[in-house]
C-alpha positions in Angstrom: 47.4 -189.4 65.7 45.1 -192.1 67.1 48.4 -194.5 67.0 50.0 -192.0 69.5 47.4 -191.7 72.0 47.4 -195.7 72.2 50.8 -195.8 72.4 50.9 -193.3 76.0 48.0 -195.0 77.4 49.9 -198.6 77.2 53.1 -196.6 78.8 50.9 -195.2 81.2 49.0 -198.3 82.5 52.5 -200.3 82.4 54.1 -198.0 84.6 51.1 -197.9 86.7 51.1 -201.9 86.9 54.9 -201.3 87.9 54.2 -198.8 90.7 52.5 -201.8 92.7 53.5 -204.6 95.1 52.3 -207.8 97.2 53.1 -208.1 100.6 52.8 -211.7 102.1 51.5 -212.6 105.5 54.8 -212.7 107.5 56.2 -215.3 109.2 57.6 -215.1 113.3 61.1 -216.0 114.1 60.0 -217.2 117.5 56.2 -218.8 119.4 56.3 -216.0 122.0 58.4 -212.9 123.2 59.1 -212.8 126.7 61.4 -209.3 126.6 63.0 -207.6 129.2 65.6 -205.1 129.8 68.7 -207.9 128.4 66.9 -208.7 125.9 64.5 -207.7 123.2 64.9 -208.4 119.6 62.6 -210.4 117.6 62.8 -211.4 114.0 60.1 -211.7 111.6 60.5 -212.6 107.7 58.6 -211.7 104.8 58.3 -211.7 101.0 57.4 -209.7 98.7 56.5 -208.6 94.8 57.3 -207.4 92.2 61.2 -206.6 93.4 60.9 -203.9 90.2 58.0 -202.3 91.9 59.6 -200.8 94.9 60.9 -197.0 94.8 64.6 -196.2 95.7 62.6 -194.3 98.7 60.7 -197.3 99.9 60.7 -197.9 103.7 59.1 -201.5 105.3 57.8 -201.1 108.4 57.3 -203.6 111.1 53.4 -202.8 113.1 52.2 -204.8 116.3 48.7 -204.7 117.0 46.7 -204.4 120.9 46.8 -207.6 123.3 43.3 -208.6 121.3 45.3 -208.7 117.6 43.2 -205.8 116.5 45.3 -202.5 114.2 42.9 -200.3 115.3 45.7 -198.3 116.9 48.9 -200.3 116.0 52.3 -199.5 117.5 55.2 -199.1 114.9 58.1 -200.8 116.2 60.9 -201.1 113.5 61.0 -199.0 110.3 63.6 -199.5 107.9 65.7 -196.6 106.2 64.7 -196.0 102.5 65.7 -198.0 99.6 67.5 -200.6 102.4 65.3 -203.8 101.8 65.4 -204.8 98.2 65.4 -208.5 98.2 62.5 -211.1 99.1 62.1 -212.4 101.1 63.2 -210.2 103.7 63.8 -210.4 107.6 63.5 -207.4 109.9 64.0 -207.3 113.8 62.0 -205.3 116.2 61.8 -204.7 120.0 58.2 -204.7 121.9 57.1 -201.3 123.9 57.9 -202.0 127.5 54.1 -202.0 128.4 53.7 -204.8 126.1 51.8 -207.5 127.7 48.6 -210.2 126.3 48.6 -213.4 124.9 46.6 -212.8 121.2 49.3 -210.0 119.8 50.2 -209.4 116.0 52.6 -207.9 113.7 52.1 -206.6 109.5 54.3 -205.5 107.3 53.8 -202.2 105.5 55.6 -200.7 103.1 56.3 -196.8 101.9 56.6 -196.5 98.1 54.3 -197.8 96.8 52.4 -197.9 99.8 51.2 -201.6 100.3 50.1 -203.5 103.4 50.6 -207.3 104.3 48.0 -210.0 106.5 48.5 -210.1 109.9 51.0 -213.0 111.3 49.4 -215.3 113.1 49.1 -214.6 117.1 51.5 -214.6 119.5 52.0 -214.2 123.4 54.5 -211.2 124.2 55.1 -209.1 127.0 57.9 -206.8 128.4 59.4 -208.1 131.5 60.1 -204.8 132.9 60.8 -206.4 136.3 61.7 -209.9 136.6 62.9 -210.3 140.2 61.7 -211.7 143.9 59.6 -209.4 145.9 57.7 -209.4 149.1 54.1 -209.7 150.5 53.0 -209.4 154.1 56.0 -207.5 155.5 57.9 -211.0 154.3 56.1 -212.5 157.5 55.4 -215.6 156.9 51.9 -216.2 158.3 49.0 -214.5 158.9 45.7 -215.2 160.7 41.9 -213.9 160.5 39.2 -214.2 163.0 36.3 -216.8 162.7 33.7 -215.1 159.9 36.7 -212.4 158.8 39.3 -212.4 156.3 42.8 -211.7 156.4 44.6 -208.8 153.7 47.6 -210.1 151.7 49.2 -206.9 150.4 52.1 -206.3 147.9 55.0 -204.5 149.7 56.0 -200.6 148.3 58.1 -199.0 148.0 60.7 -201.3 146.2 63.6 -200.2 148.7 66.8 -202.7 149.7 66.6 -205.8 148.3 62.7 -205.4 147.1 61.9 -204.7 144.1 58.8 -204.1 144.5 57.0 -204.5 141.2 54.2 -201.7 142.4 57.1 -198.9 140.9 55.5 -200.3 137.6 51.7 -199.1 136.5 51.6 -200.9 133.9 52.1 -204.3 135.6 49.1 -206.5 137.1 49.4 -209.4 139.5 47.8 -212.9 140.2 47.1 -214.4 143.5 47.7 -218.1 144.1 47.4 -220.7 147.0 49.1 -224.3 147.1 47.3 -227.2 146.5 50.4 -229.5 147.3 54.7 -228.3 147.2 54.8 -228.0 143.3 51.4 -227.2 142.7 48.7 -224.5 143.0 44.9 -222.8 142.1 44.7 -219.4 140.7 42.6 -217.5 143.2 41.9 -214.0 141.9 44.4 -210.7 140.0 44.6 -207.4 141.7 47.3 -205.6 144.1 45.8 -207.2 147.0 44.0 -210.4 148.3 41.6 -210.6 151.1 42.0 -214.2 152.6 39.0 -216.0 154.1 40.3 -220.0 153.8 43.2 -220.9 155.0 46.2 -222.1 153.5 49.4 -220.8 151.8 49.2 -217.8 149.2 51.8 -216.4 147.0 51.2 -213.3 144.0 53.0 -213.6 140.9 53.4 -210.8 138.0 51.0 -211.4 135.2 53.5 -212.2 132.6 51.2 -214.8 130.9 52.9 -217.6 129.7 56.0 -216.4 130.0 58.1 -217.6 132.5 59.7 -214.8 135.2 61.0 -214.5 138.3 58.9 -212.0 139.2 56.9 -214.0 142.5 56.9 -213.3 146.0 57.5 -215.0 149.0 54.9 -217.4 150.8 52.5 -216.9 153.2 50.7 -219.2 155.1 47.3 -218.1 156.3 44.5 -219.4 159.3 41.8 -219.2 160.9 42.5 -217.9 164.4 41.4 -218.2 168.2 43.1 -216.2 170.6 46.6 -216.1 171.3 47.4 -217.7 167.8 51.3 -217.4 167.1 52.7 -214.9 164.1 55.8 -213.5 163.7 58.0 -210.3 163.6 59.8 -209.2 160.4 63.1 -206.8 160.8 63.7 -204.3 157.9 67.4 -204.6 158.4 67.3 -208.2 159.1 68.2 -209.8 162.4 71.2 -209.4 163.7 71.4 -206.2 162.2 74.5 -203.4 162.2 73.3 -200.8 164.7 76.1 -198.5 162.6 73.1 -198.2 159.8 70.7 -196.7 161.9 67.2 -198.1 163.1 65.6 -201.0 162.0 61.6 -201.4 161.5 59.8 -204.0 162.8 56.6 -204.8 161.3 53.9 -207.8 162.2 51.0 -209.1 160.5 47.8 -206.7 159.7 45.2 -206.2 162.4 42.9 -203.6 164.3 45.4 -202.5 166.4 48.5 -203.4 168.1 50.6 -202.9 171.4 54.3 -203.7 171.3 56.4 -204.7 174.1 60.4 -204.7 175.3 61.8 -207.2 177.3 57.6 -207.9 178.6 57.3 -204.7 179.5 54.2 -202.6 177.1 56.1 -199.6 175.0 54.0 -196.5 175.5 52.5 -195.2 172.3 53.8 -197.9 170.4 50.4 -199.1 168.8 51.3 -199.0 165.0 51.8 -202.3 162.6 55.2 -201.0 162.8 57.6 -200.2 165.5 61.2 -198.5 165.2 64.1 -199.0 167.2 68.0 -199.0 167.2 67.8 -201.3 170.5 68.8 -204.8 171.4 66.4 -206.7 173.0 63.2 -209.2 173.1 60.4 -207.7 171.5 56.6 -208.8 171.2 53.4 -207.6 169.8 49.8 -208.6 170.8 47.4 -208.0 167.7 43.9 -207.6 168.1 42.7 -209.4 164.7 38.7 -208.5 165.9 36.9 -211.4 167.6 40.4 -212.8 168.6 43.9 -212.4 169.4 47.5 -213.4 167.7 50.7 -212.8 169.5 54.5 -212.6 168.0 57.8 -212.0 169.2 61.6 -211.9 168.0 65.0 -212.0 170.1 66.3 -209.0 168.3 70.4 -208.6 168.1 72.3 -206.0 166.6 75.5 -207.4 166.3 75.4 -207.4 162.5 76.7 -210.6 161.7 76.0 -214.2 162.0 78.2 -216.9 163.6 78.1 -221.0 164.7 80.0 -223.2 166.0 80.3 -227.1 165.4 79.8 -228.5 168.9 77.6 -228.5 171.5 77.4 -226.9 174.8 79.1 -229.4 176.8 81.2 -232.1 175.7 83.6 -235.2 176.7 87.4 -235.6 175.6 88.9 -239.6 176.1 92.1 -239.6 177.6 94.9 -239.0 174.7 92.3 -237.6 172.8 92.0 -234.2 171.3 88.7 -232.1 170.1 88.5 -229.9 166.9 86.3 -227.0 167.2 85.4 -224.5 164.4 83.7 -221.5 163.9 81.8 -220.4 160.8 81.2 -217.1 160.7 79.8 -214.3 157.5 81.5 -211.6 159.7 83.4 -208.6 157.8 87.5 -209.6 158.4 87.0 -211.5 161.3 89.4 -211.7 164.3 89.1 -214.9 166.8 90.5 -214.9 170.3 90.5 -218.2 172.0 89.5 -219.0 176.2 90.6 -221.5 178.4 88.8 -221.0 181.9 88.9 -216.8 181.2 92.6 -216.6 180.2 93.3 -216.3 176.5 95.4 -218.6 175.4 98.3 -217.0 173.1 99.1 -217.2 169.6 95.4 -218.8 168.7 93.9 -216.3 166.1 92.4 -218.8 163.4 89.0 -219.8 163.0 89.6 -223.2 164.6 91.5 -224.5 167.7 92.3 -228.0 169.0 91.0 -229.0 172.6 93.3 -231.1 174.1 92.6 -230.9 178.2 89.7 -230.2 180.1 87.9 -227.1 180.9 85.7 -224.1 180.1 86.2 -222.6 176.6 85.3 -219.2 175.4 86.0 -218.2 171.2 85.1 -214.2 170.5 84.8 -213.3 167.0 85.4 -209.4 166.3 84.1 -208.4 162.8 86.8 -205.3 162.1 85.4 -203.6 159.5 82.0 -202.1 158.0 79.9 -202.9 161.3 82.1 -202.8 164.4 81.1 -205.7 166.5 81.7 -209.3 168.3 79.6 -212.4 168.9 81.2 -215.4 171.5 80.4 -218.8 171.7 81.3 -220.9 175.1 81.2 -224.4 175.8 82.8 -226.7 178.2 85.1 -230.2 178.2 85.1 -232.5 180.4 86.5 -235.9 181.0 84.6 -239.0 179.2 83.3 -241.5 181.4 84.9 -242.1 184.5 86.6 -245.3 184.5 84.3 -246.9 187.4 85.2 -250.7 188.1 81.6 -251.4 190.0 77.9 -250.5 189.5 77.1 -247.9 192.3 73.9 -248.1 194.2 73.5 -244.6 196.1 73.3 -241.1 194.2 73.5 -237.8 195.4 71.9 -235.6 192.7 72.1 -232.1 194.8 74.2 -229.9 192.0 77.8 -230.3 194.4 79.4 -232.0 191.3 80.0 -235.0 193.7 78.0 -238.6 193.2 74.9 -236.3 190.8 74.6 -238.9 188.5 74.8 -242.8 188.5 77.9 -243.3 186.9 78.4 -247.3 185.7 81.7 -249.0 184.6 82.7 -248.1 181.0 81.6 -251.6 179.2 78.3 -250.9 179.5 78.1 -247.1 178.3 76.9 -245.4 174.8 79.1 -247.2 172.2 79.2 -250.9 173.7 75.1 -251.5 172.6 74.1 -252.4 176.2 70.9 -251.8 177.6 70.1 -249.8 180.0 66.9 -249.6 181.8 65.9 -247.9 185.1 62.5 -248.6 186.5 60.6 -246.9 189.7 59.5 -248.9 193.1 56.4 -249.4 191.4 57.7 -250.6 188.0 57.2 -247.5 185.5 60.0 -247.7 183.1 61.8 -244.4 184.0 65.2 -244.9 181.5 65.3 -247.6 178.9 68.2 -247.1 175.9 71.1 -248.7 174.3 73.0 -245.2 174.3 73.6 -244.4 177.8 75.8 -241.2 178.9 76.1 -241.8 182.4 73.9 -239.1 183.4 70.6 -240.3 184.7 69.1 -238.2 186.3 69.2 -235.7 183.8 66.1 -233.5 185.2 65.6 -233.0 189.3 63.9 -236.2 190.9 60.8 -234.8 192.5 61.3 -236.4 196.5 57.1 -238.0 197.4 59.1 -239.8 199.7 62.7 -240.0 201.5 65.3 -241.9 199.5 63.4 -243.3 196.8 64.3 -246.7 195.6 65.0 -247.5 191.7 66.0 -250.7 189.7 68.5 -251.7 187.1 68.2 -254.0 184.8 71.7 -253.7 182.1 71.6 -256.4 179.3 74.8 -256.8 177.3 74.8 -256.9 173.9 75.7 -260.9 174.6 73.0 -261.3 177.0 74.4 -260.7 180.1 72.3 -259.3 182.8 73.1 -257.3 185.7 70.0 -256.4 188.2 69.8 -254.4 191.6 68.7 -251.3 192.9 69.7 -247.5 193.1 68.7 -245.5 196.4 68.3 -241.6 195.8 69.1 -238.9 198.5 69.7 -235.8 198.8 
C-alpha cells in the first residue's frame, strides 16, 4: 500500500513539472516603429520551454506597455489562436494602437496554458503616425509682426478643409514649436497648439512624433518686431487667381486688435474682422492695429482661375530677316489661344506659340474652356532693331511724338559690339556710362532747370577708338 501512494505522488509531481514553461525576454524585429495608416506591422521573436509543456489550448500573446515601459495597464496587441505556436523560438507580428506615441515603450510575451509570462524587451520609440502630411499656421501668411514690449500668436489652422490637413482633427496628437537658427537648422522653443512670439525670427510647428521622421510640419513664418506701417500680407482661401464659379474666397491677414479692410483704397464698411469674404476682383488692403503700432497688407486679387506667362518682355526689337518666337505657358483647363496683330486676329493661329515676323502690336488671349470659364491676355509690342543711322546725332527731341525721343547712334557702337558708352552733364556728373547700350537714352523725362540743356559723349570702341562731342536737349 505505501508502494502505491509513492508511486501517484511521483506521477503527480511529474505531471505538474510538465504543466510549466519559460518564456525568454523577447527580442524586436526593428529599433523603432514609426506606424501609420500604410503601414504597421512589427515583428518580435521569442523562445520558449519546455515545447512538451504547452497545452493544445495555449494562446501567446504579444503586450505593450505606457510611453514610460511600465505594465501597469498594458495594451494587448496580437494574440495568437490556440495550439498555433508550437515551436521555439517563435515570431509574432503586431500593430501599435493609433494613439501610440513615447520614446521608452515595451512589449512581453505571455502565454495561456500554462499561463507564463516573459521580461520585458528592451525599449523602443513607437508612435502611430495618424497624420503625416503638410499643414498650415498663420492663415499660411508668411509673416507676422508684434508691437515693441508685445508678442505675436502663432496658431495652428482648423479645421483641416482643402488641401490642410490640419492635424488639430486628431486629440491625441501634440505639437513642437521651432525657430531657425540658420536654412537647415533650428532650436526647439516650446510644445503646445499655439506659440506666443516675443523675438523675432522665423517659426515653424512640427507633430511630436519623436524620433521618428514625418511629414507632418507646417509652413514658415517669419516674425518682427514692428513700428508702424510695417508690411504683412494677405492670404486667399481659394488661392489667387481663383475660379469665381466656386463661390467666394476668404481673405485672412495676420492677428491683431482690430482690422479695417479696404477695395480699390476705398474703407469697406463693417469689414473689421481678421477675415474678409468676397467673390470680387479687385485690389484689396487691410490696416491692422497690432496695439502700440500699425502693419499694413494688400493683394491684387484676380478671379480668373488660372495662371498664365509668356516668354518675352513687354516691348521688343526684330533685325531685318529676322523672326521672334513667342510662347505661352499656361495651367489653364483645355486652353484655347487666339493670336493679335495691331487688334485683328490673325487666322489659322490657335497653338500655344506663334512666330513674329514684322512689326507691330501683339495681343495672345488664352480661354480656359472647361471647369472655370475664363481668359487671361498677354500684349506686347515689336519693333524694328536699331535704326541703321550712318552719323552720331547731336540734337534730341524727347517729347513722346515718336520722332527724334531718343539719341539714336550708328549701329557699330550699340549693345553687342562692347563699346562704351558714356553721357555726362554740363557740369560733368556721369549721367549714362555702359558697354550695352539700346539706343534709348533718355529712358526717364529730363527735368528742364534750364532751356536746351547741353550733354557730352564720350564712345570708346572696343579697339580704343574714341568719339567725343555734345548732345543739345529740347523740347
Amino acid at each position: 500500500m505505501r508502494n502505491f501512494t509513492i508511486i501517484i505522488l511521483i506521477f503527480s509531481f511529474t505531471k505538474t513539472i510538465n504543466a510549466q514553461i519559460v518564456i525568454a525576454k523577447p527580442n524586436l524585429g526593428f529599433t523603432q516603429a514609426c506606424a501609420s495608416p500604410t503601414f504597421n506591422s512589427y515583428n518580435v521573436t521569442f523562445s520558449f520551454s519546455t515545447v512538451s509543456g504547452l497545452s493544445a489550448t495555449n494562446q501567446f500573446i504579444v503586450e505593450l506597455s505606457d510611453a514610460s515601459g511600465s505594465f501597469t495597464s498594458p495594451t494587448t496587441v496580437f494574440t495568437s489562436t490556440q495550439g498555433a505556436v508550437t515551436v521555439s523560438p517563435a515570431t509574432l507580428s503586431f500593430s501599435l494602437p493609433t494613439t501610440t506615441a513615447g520614446e521608452a515603450y515595451k512589449v512581453r510575451i505571455k502565454s495561456t496554458a500554462p499561463a507564463a509570462t516573459s521580461t520585458a524587451s528592451n525599449e523602443f520609440a513607437a508612435y502611430y503616425k495618424i497624420q503625416d502630411a503638410p499643414f498650415t499656421i498663420n492663415n499660411l501668411i508668411g509673416t507676422g509682426a508684434y508691437c515693441a514690449g508685445g508678442s505675436y500668436l502663432l496658431t495652428i489652422d482648423n479645421p483641416g478643409t482643402g488641401s490642410n490637413d490640419s492635424p488639430l482633427q486628431y486629440p491625441s496628437l501634440t505639437f513642437n514649436w521651432f525657430r531657425e537658427t540658420s536654412p537647415t537648422t533650428s532650436v526647439f522653443v516650446a510644445s503646445g497648439n499655439s506659440l506666443a512670439v516675443s523675438e523675432p525670427g522665423t517659426y515653424f510647428a512640427e507633430t511630436n512624433y519623436g524620433t521618428c521622421t514625418s511629414n507632418s510640419f507646417s509652413n514658415r513664418v517669419t516674425i518682427s518686431q514692428a513700428s508702424s506701417g510695417v508690411s504683412s500680407s494677405i492670404n486667399s482661401s481659394l488661392g489667387n487667381p481663383y475660379c469665381i464659379n466656386e463661390g467666394s474666397t476668404t481673405l485672412s491677414t495676420i492677428n491683431g486688435n482690430s482690422y479695417q479692410w479696404f477695395k480699390d483704397g476705398t474703407a469697406i464698411s463693417g469689414a473689421t474682422n481678421q477675415t474678409y469674404v468676397t467673390n470680387e476682383a479687385g485690389t484689396y488692403s487691410v490696416t491692422i492695429n497690432l496695439g502700440n503700432c500699425v502693419a499694413n497688407a494688400s493683394i491684387d486679387l484676380q478671379n480668373n482661375g488660372f495662371t498664365s506667362s509668356i516668354d518675352v518682355p513687354e516691348n521688343n526689337v526684330l533685325n531685318e530677316g529676322n523672326t521672334l518666337m513667342v510662347n505661352v505657358t499656361t495651367d489653364a483647363t483645355n486652353p484655347e489661344f487666339e493670336w493679335y496683330l495691331n487688334d485683328v486676329i490673325i487666322p489659322g493661329e490657335i497653338s500655344s506659340s506663334y512666330e513674329v515676323n514684322q512689326i507691330g502690336n501683339y495681343k495672345v488671349i488664352i480661354n480656359q474652356t472647361s471647369g472655370c470659364i475664363a481668359s487671361n491676355e498677354f500684349l506686347f509690342t515689336v519693333a524694328e532693331a536699331f535704326p541703321n543711322v550712318s552719323r552720331i546725332p547731336n540734337l534730341i527731341s524727347p517729347n513722346g511724338d515718336g520722332i527724334n525721343d531718343t539719341w539714336v547712334i550708328p549701329q557699330e557702337y550699340v549693345s553687342g559690339t562692347n563699346t562704351e558708352v558714356v553721357i555726362l552733364s554740363s557740369q560733368g556728373k556721369i549721367i549714362l556710362k555702359t558697354n550695352d547700350y539700346q539706343n534709348n537714352w533718355p529712358q526717364d523725362q529730363i527735368n528742364f532747370k534750364d532751356i536746351n540743356p547741353v550733354y557730352y559723349y564720350i564712345i570708346t570702341t572696343q579697339n580704343n577708338q574714341t568719339k567725343k562731342g555734345s548732345i543739345t536737349v529740347v523740347k
